[in-house]
C-alpha positions in Angstrom: -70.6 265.3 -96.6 -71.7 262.5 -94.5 -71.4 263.4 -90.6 -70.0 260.6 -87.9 -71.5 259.0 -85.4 -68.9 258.5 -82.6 -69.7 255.8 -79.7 -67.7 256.3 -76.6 -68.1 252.9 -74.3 -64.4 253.2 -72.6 -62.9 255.4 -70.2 -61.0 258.6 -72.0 -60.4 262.5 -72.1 -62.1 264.3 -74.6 -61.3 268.1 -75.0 -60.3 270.1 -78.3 -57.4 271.3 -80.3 -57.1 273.2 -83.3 -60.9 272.5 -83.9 -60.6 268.7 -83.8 -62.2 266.3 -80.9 -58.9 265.2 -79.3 -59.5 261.5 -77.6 -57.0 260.4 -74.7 -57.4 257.3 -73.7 -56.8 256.1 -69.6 -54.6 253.5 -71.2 -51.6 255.8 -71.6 -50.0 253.3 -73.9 -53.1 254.0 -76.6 -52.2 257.2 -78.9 -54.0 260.1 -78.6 -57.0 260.4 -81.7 -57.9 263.8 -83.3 -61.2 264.0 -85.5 -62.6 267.1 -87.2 -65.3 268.6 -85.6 -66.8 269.5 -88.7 -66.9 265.7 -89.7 -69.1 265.0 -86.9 -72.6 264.5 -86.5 -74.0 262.6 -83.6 -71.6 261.8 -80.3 -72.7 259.0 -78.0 -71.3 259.2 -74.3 -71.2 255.5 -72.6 -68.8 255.2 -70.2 -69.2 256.3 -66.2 -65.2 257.7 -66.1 -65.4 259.4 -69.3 -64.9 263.0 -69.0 -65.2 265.9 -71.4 -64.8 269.3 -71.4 -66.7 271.8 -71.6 -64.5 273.9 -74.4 -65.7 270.6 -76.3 -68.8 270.3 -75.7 -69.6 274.1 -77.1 -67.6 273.4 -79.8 -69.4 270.4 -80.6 -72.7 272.6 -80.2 -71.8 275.2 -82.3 -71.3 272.8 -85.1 -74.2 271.2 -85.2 -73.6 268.3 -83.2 -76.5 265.5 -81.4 -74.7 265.1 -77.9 -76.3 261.7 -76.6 -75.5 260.6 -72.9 -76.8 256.9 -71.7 -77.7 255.6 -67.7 -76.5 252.8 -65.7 -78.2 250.0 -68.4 -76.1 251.6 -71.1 -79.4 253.2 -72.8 -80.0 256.7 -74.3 -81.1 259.2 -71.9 -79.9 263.0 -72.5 -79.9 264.8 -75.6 -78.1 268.4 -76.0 -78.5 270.5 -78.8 -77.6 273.7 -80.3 -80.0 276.4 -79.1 -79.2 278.8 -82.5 -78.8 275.9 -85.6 -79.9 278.4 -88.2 -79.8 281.8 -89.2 -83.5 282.7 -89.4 -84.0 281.1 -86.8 -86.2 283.6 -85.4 -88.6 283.9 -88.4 -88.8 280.1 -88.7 -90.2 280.2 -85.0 -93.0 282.5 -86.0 -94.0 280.5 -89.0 -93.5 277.3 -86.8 -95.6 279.1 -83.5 -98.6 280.7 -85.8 -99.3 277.3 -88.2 -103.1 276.9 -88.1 -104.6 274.0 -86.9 -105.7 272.6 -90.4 -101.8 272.9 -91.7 -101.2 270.7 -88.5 -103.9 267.8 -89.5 -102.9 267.9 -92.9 -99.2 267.5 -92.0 -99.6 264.6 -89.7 -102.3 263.1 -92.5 -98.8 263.1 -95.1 -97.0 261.6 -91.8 -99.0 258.8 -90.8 -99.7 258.2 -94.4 -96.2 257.8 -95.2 -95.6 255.5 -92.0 -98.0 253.2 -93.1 -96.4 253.0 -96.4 -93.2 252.1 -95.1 -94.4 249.5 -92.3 -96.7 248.3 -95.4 -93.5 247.7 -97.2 -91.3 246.2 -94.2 -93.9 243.2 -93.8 -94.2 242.7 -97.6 -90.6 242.2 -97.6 -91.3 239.6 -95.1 -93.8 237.8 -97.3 -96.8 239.7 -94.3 -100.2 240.6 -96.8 -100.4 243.8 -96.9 -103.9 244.8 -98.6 -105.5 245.9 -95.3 -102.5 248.2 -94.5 -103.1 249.7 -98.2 -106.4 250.6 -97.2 -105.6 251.8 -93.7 -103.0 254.1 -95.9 -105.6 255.2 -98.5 -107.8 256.0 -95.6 -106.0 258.5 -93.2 -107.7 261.7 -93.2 -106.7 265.4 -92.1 -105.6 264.6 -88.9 -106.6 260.8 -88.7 -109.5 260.9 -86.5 -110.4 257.1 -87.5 -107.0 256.4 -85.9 -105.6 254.3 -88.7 -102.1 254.8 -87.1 -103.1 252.6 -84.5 -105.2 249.7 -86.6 -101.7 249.4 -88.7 -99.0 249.5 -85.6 -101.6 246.4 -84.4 -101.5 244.5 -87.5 -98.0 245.5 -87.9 -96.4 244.6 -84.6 -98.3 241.2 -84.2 -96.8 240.0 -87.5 -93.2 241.9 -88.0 -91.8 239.7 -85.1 -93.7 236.4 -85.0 -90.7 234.3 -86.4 -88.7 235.4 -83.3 -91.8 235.6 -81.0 -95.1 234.3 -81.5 -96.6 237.1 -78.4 -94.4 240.1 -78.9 -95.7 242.9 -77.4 -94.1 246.9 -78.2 -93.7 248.5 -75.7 -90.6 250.7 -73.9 -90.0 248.2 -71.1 -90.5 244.6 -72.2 -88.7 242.0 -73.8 -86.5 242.1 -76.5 -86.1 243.2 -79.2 -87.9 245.6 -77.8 -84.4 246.6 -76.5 -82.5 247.0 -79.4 -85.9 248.8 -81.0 -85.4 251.2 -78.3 -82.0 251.7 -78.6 -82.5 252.5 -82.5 -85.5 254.9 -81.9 -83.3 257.0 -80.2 -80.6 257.5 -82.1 -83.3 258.2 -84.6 -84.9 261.1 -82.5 -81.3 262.6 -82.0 -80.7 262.7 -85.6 -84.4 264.1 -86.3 -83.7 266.7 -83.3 -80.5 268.0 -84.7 -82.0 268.6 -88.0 -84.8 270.1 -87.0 -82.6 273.1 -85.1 -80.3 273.1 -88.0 -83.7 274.1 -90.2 -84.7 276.5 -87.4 -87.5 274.8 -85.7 -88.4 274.1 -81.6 -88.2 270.5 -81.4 -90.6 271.0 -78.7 -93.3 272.4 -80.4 -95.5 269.0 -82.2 -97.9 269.1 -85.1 -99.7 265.9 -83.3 -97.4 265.0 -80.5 -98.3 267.6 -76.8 -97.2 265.8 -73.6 -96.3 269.0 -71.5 -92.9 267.3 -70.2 -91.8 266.4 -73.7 -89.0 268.7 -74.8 -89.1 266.8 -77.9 -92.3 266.2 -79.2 -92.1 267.8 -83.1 -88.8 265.3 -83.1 -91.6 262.4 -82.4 -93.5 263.4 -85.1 -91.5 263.5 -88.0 -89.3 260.3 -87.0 -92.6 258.4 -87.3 -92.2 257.6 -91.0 -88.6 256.6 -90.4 -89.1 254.6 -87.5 -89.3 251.0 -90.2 -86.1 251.8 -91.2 -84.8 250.8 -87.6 -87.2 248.0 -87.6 -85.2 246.8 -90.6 -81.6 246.7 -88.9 -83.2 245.2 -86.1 -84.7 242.4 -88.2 -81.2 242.0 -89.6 -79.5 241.7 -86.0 -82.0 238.9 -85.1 -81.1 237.1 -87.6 -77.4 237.2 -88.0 -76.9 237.1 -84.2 -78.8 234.2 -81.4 -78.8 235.9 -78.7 -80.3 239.8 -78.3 -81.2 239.9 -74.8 -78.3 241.6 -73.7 -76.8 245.0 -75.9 -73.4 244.3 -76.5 -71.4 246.6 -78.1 -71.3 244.3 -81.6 -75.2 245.3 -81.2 -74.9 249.2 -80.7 -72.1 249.2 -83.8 -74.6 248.0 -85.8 -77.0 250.3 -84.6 -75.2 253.2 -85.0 -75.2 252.5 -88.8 -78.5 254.4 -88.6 -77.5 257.8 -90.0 -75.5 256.2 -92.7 -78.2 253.9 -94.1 -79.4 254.2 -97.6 -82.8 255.9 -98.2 -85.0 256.7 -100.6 -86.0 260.7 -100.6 -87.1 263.0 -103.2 -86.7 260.7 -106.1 -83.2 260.2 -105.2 -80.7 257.5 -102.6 -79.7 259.4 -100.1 -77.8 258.9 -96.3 -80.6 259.1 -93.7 -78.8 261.7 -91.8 -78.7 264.1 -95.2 -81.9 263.0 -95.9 -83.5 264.0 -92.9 -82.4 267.0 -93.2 -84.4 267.1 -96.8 -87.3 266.3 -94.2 -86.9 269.1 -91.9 -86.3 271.7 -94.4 -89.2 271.1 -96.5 -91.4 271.1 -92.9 -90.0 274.5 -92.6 -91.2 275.8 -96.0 -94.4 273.7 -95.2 -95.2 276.3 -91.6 -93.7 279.4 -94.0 -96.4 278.8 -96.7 -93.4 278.4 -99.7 -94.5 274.3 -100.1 -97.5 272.0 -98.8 -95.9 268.8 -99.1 -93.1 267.0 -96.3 -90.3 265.4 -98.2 -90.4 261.8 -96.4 -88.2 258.4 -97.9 -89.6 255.4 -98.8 -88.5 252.1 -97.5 -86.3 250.2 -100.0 
């Protein structure tokens, strides 16, 4: 079953009942809404006088659930998890703790490998050549110590955007679309996050990725191969709407289509959000010795 994202921008009550998220609105003259928790996969908090309870939030943990709260500019800043998502949980830390270095290199090898791929297909679709990204693909080593991650996020960047702006520059805090990029990524890392606990794996623990203060740095890793598929939807927005420097709501609905997007995984067309969790499984069996390859999609 496909999980929901709920986007909460307006002032209401959330609590519980009967195992549903029960929504009271400030506007008493609004009904109250109930949603199964079990139908839910991702909760975004927007709103300054939104409150919810703390019966709800547990529940909403013990199911599974991405709880994402946003700042003052309306952006993505917390993310809570479930702290037991999986019943060998304990074993799957072991396997995750004592991977050897080599596994590590050759995993990120299959994940930069498959990001180039799918940036590689993201500019053909946008009539970019691609040949030198082939290479760059064909060339990653164990580990990529030639880098090639960064000689194709150069390429890519300079060309993915020049329609809409002939200097775009990536990068966390300048100009849009670099906003709505932003915005996408995390959403993305929530949804990688959650299914990474669900398989029984620290999110904080990277097979590349090692800031000290990153809680989240395994979640970094594998979203890298999904990371076009936002590029997509935010190639999309820029041209349907003509003005992006501000993120309205229209902009966060479409956004928030993430986990419901179409991929391709495992020879088959999946939902991102149950794909990923393809993803994060087959990592699992990947640290426990059972496979050597990471199920990732391919941009279609």
């Amino acid at each position: 079953m496909i999980k929901r994202t709920l986007y909460f921008g307006n002032d209401a009550y959330l609590h519980t009942s009967n195992k549903q998220l029960v929504i009271t609105f400030a506007d008493k003259q609004k009904e109250e809404v109930k949603i199964p928790i079990e139908d839910i996969g991702v909760v975004i908090l927007d709103a300054f006088r939104l409150t919810i309870s703390q019966t709800l939030i547990s529940k909403l943990l013990e199911n599974n659930v991405a709880l994402i709260t946003c700042d003052e500019r309306h952006h993505p800043q917390g993310l809570m998890l479930n702290l037991v998502g999986n019943t060998l949980q304990q074993e799957r830390f072991g396997d995750q703790i004592n991977a050897s270095l080599p596994l590590k290199k050759n995993l990120w090898q299959q994940t930069i490998k498959a990001k180039i791929h799918n940036q590689a297909i993201l500019l053909a679709m946008n009539g970019i050549p691609i040949e030198n990204m082939k290479y760059w693909e064909s060339s990653v080593n164990s580990g990529d110590p030639e880098n090639y991650e960064a000689r194709a996020a150069a390429y890519y960047w300079k060309n993915l955007f020049k329609d809409f702006q002939d200097d775009f520059v990536r990068g966390r805090f300048e100009a849009e679309p670099n906003n709505l990029l932003n915005y996408g990524y995390a959403v993305l890392r929530a949804i990688v996050a959650r299914s990474l606990v669900a398989s029984g794996l620290l999110p904080t623990l990277g097979i590349h990725h090692h800031n000290r203060y990153n809680a989240y740095a395994l979640a970094d890793d594998i979203m890298e191969p999904y990371r076009p598929f936002v590029d997509k939807i935010v190639l999309e927005i820029i041209e349907k709407h003509p003005s992006i420097d501000e993120l309205t709501p229209e902009l966060k609905k479409e956004l928030l289509q993430i986990p419901v997007l179409d991929i391709f995984i495992d020879g088959q067309s999946s939902p991102l959000l149950v794909g990923m969790q393809q993803t994060t499984a087959s990592l699992a069996s990947c640290f426990s010795g059972e496979v050597r390859k990471i199920k990732y999609p391919e941009l279609g």
